[in-house]
C-alpha positions in Angstrom: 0.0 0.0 0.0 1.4 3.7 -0.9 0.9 6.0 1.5 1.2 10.2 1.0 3.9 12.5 2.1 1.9 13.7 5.1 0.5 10.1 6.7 2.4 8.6 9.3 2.7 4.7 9.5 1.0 3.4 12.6 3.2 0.4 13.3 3.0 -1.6 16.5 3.5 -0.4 19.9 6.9 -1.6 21.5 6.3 -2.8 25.0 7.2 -0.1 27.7 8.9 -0.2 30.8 7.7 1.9 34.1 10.6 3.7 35.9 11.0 4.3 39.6 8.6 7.6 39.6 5.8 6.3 37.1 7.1 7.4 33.6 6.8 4.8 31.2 10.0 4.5 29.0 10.1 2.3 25.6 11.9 -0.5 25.8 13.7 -0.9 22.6 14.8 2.0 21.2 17.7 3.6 18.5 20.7 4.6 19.7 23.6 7.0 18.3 27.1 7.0 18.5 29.8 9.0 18.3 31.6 6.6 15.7 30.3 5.9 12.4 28.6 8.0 10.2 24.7 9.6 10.9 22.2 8.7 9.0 19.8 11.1 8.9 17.4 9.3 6.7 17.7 5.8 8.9 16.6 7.9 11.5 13.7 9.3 9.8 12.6 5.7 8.5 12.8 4.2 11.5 10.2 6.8 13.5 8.2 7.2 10.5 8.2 3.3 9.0 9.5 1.2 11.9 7.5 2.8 14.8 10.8 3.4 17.3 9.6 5.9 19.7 12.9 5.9 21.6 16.0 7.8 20.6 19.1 7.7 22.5 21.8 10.3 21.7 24.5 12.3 23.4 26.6 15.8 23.4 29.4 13.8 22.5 28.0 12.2 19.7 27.4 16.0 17.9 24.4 14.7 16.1 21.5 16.3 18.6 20.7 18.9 15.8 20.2 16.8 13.7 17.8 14.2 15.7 15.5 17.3 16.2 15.6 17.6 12.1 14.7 13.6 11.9 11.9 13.7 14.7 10.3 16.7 12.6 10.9 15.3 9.2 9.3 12.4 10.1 5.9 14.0 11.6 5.6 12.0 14.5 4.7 14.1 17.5 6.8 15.0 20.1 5.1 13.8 22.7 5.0 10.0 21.0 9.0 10.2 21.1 11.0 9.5 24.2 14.4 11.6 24.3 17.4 10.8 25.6 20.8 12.7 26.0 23.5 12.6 28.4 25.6 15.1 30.1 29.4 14.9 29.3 31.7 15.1 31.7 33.5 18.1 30.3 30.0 19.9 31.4 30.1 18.9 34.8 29.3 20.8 37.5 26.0 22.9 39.0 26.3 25.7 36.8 27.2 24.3 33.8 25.2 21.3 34.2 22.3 23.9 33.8 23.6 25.9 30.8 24.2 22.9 28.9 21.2 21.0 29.3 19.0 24.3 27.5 22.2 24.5 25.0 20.7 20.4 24.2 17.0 21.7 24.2 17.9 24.4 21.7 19.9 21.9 19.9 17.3 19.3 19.6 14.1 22.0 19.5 12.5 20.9 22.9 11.4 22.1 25.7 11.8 19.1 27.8 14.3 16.2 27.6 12.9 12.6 28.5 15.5 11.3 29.7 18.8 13.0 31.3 21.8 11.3 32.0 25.5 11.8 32.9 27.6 10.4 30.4 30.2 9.2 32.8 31.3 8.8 36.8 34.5 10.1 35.6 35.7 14.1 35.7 37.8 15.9 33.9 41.7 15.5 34.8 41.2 19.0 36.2 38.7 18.2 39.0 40.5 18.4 42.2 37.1 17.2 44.0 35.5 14.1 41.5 32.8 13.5 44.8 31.9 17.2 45.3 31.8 17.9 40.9 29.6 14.6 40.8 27.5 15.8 43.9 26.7 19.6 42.3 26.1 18.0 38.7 23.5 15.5 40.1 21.7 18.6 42.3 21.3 20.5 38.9 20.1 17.1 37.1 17.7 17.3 40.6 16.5 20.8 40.0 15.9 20.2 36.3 13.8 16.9 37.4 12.0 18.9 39.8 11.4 21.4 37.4 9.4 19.3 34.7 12.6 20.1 32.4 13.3 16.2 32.7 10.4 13.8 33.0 13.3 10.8 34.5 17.1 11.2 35.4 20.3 9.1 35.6 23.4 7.6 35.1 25.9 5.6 32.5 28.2 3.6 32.7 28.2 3.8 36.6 29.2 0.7 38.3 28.4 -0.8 41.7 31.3 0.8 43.7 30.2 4.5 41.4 26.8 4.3 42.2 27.5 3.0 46.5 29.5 6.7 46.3 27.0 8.2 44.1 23.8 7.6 46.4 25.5 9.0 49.3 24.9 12.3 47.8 21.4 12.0 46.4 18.1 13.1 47.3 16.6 11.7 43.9 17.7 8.1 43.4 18.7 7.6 39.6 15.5 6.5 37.4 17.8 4.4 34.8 21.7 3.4 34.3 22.6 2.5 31.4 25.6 0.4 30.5 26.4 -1.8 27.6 25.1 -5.5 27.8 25.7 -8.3 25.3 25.9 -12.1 25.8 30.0 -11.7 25.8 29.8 -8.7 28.8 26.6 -9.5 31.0 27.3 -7.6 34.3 24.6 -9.6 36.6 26.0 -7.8 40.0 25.4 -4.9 38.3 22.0 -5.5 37.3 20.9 -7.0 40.5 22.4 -4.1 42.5 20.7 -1.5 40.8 17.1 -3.7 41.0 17.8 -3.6 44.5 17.6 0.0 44.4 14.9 0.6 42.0 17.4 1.9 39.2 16.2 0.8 36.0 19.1 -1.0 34.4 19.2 -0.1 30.7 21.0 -1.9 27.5 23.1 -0.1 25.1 25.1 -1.9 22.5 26.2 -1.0 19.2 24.9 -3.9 16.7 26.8 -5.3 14.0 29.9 -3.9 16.2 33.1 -6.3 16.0 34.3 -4.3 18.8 31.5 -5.4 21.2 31.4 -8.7 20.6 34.7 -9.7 19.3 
């Protein structure tokens, strides 16, 4: 069947998963990188054709731009897609935290982000206090949650003895850490510590890598 220019494929709703504080999150979704090339029409065809309603991108990956392009190219309202972007560490801190987050918005043409993580439990070679930067970053992430300017907020790439340091500074547990998973690196510790704790643990892998699985 054709369809025109202006009708948007209804495919299948993915399943959902519902975080620590009620928001439901997809639980498949597309993912970016910052190696490769972007494919700004992949992106496009898999919102519009495929029915992905998660997108998972990053300030490092220097493609949020162009995901707010895709998501409007491809018609599908805003409030249908779940957002994701992370923090990187270079931004760290209360102040910046906050700057950087509306420099994503404007990048990505929203007014809210999804999902909000920090990129990384490590700091720039500079920080002279990686608790204290860590601490100030999350309280920003806090505000912004508290806020409405993030409907969930968390971590990557954080592991048990990063998050045991992390909590101690927390008023707002983390809603989801995400950390790469395949059958060759299955971190079960991991995954039962942070259900323990009510921290959504969350997939990423790059498919077709040779580095992931090799």
């Amino acid at each position: 069947m054709t369809r025109g220019t202006d009708e948007i494929y209804l495919a299948p709703k993915f399943h959902y998963v519902k975080l620590s504080n009620g928001v439901q999150m997809p639980k498949l979704g597309l993912g970016m990188s910052h190696k490769g090339g972007y494919s700004h029409s992949a992106v496009v065809y898999a919102l519009r054709e495929c029915g992905y309603r998660l997108i998972d991108t990053a300030v490092r990956y220097s493609n949020e731009h162009q995901i707010g392009l895709a998501i409007k190219e491809s018609k599908v309202p805003r409030k249908e897609v779940f957002i994701t972007t992370k923090l990187w560490p270079a931004q760290y801190g209360y102040e910046s935290t906050l700057i950087d987050f509306q420099a994503s918005c404007q990048r990505l043409a929203v007014n809210y982000i999804d999902l909000y993580l920090m990129h990384w439990p490590e700091c720039p070679s500079s920080c002279t206090d990686r608790r204290q930067l860590l601490a100030d970053t999350w309280r920003a992430m806090e505000l912004l949650y508290h806020k409405g300017l993030c409907r969930a907020i968390g971590v990557s790439n954080f592991w048990i003895a990063d998050l045991q340091r992390f909590l101690l500074d927390c008023t707002v547990v983390p809603h989801v850490n995400q950390v790469e998973c395949h059958p060759y690196h299955n971190p079960r510790e991991l995954i039962a510590y942070c259900r323990q704790r009510g921290i959504q643990f969350e997939v990423c892998e790059r498919v077709g890598d040779s580095e992931g699985v090799g």
